[in-house]
C-alpha positions in Angstrom: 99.3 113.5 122.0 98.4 110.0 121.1 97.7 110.5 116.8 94.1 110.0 115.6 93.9 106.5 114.0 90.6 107.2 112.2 91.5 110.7 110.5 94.8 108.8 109.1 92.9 105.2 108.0 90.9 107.9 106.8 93.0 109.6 104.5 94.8 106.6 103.5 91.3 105.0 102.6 90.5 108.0 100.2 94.1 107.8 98.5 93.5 103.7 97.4 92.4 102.4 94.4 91.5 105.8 92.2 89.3 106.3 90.1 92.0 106.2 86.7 93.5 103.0 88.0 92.6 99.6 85.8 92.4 98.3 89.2 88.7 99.6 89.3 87.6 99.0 85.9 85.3 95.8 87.4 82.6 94.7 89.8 83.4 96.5 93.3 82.0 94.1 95.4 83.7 96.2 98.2 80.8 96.5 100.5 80.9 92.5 101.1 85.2 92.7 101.9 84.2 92.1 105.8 85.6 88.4 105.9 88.6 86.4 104.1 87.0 85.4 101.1 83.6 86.5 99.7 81.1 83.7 98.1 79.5 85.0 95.4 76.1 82.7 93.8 76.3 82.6 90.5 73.3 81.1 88.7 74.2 78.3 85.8 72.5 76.8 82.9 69.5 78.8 80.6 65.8 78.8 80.8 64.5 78.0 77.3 61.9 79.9 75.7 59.0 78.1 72.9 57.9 80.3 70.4 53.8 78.9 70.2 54.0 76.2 72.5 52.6 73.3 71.8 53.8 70.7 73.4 52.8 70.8 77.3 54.3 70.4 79.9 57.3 72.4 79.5 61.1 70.8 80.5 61.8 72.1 83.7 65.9 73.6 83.7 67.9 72.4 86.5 69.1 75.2 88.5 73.1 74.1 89.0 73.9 77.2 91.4 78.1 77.4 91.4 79.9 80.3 93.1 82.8 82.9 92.4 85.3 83.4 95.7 87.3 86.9 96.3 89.9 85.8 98.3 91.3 89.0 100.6 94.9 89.1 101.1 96.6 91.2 103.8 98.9 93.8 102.7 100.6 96.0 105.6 103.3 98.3 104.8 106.1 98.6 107.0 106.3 101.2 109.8 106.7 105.1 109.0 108.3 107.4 111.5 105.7 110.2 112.4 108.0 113.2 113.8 106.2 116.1 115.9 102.7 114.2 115.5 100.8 117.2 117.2 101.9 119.4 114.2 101.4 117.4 111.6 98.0 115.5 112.5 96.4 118.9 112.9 97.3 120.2 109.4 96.1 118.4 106.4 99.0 119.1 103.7 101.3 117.5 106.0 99.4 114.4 107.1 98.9 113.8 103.3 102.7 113.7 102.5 102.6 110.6 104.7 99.5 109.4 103.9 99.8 109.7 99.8 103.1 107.6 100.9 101.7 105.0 102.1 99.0 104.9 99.7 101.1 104.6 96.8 103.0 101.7 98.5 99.4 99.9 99.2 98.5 100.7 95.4 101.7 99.5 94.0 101.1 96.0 95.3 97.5 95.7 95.1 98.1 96.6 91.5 100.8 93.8 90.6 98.1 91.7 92.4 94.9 92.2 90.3 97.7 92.7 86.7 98.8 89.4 87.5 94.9 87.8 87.6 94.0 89.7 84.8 96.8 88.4 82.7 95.5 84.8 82.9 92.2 85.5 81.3 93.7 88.7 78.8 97.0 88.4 78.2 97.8 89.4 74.5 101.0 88.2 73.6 103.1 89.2 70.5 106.7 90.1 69.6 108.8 93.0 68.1 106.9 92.5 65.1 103.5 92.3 66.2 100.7 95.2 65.0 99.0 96.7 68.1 96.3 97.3 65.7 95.8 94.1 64.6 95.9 93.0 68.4 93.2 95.3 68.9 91.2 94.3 66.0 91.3 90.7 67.2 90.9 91.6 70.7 87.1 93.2 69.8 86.7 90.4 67.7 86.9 88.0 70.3 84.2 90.2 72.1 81.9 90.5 69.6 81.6 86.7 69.1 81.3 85.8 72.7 78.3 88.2 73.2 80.1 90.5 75.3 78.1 94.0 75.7 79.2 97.1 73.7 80.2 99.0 76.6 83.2 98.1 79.4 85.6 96.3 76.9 89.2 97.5 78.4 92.2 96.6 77.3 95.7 98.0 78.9 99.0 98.4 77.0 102.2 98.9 78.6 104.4 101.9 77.8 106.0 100.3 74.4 103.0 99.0 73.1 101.0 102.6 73.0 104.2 104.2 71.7 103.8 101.4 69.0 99.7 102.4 68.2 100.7 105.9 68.0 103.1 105.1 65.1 100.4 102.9 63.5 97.2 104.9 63.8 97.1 107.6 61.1 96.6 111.6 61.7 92.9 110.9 61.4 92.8 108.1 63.5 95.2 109.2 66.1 92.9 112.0 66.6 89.5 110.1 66.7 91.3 107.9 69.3 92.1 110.6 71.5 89.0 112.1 71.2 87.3 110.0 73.9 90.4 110.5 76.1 88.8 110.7 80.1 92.1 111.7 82.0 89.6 111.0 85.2 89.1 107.5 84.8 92.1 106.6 82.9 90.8 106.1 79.6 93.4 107.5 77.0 91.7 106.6 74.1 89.5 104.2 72.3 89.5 102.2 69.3 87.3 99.5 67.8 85.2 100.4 70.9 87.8 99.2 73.2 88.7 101.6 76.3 92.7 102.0 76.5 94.9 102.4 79.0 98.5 102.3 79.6 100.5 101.0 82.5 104.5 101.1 82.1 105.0 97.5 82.0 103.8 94.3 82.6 106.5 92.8 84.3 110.5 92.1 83.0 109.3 88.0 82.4 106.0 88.7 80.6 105.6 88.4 77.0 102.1 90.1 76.6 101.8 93.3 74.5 98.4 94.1 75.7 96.1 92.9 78.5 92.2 92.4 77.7 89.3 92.0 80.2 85.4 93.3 80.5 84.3 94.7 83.4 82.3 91.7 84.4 84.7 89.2 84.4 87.2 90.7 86.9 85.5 91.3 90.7 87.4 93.0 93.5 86.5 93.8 96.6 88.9 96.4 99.3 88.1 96.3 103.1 88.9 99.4 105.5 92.2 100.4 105.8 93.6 99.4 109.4 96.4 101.7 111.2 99.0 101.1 114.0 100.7 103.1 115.9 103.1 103.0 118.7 103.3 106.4 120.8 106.8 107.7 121.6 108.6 105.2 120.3 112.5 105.2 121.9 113.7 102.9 119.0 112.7 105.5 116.9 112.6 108.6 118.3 108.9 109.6 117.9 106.0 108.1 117.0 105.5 105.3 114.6 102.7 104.7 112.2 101.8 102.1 109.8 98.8 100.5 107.6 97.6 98.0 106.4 94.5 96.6 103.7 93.3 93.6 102.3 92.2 93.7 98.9 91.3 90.4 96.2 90.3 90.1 93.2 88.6 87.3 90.8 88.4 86.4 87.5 87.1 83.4 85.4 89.9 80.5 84.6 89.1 80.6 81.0 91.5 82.5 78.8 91.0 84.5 75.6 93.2 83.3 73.2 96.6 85.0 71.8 96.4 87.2 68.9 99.6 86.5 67.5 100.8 88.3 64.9 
């Protein structure tokens, strides 16, 4: 019985990016990911506004049109071996022990992919010493004075650095922080009207303590989930299944500057 290639890109597909991932908190531009890169126009410059007119004609702006590019990468993950496919493809439980598998190994990559752009443009970076509050504080700070709306502010903290926060905040606080706590989108907490969430860590060489974006400065887009399979494989034994994705990200080459202490 030859396995059913849509039900499992299927069930992969429903298993990537979730919803309490930071992966997702940005501009899904998803339903473009058909090519290698997506072109998105961007309009420059301002239109200026007179209060009274009265000097006519107006100056006419120069529309200086620029664009932002998603590039997809390919990620496949490396073949699975499927044993008795008739049994498992036809019950659910089963198919999603494979599937969450593979999933997780597609998430775990496209993950380190979109930390390591939003790093460049976020990336708080501090030392033993350095108050998570005070980051924090800064970190809306910088918002507020670049315009940024209210709402969407994110900022994620690695395991040591929410421990930290926890110490810092006091009863009251701790408890208006966890107040706004959505275990469905990720959000554990918020403070100064940033949305927190944690990630273990942000890699063994980075010196960051916390990592800040808003939603509209980080795009990504995630195509259709691809599957292979080779029936009756005598190399292994049965049949042989495997996946694969692409998935980019963007976000702007400016970057918000370091906290410090």
């Amino acid at each position: 019985m030859a396995l059913n290639k849509e039900i499992w890109a299927n069930d992969i597909q429903t298993l990537l990016l979730p919803d309490n991932s930071f992966i997702t908190k940005g501009t899904d531009y998803s339903v473009f990911a058909d090519n290698n890169k997506i072109h998105i126009p961007v309009e420059a410059g301002e239109v200026n506004t007179e209060k009274d007119r009265s000097v006519l004609p107006g100056t006419v702006a120069q529309s200086n049109d620029t664009e932002k590019v998603i590039t997809m990468h390919h990620y496949t993950t490396d073949p699975v071996s499927v044993f008795n496919p008739e049994d498992v493809e036809l019950s659910y439980d089963k198919r999603q022990v494979i599937t969450k598998k593979i999933a997780d190994s597609l998430n775990k990559k496209m993950a380190e992919s979109a930390l390591e752009a939003l790093l460049t443009i976020g990336a708080q970076n501090g030392t033993a010493s350095t108050s998570i509050v005070t980051v924090l504080r800064n970190v809306a700070k910088t918002f507020d004075q670049g315009d940024y709306p209210e709402e969407d502010r994110f900022v994620l903290l690695n395991a040591e650095s929410y421990s930290k926060l926890l110490k810092e905040l006091t009863d009251a606080q701790t408890n208006a922080f966890l107040a706004v706590a959505d275990a469905k989108s990720g959000v554990i907490g918020q403070i100064f009207g940033l949305n927190i969430l944690k990630r273990s860590s942000f890699g063994s060489n980075s010196t960051a303590v916390a990592v800040a974006w808003h939603k509209r400065d980080y795009m990504f887009a995630l195509a259709p989930v691809q599957t292979y399979t080779s029936e009756g494989d005598p190399t292994f034994y049965g049949t042989v299944l495997s996946a694969s994705a692409r998935f980019g990200c963007y976000v702007p080459e400016a970057t918000q500057p370091a906290t410090g202490d």
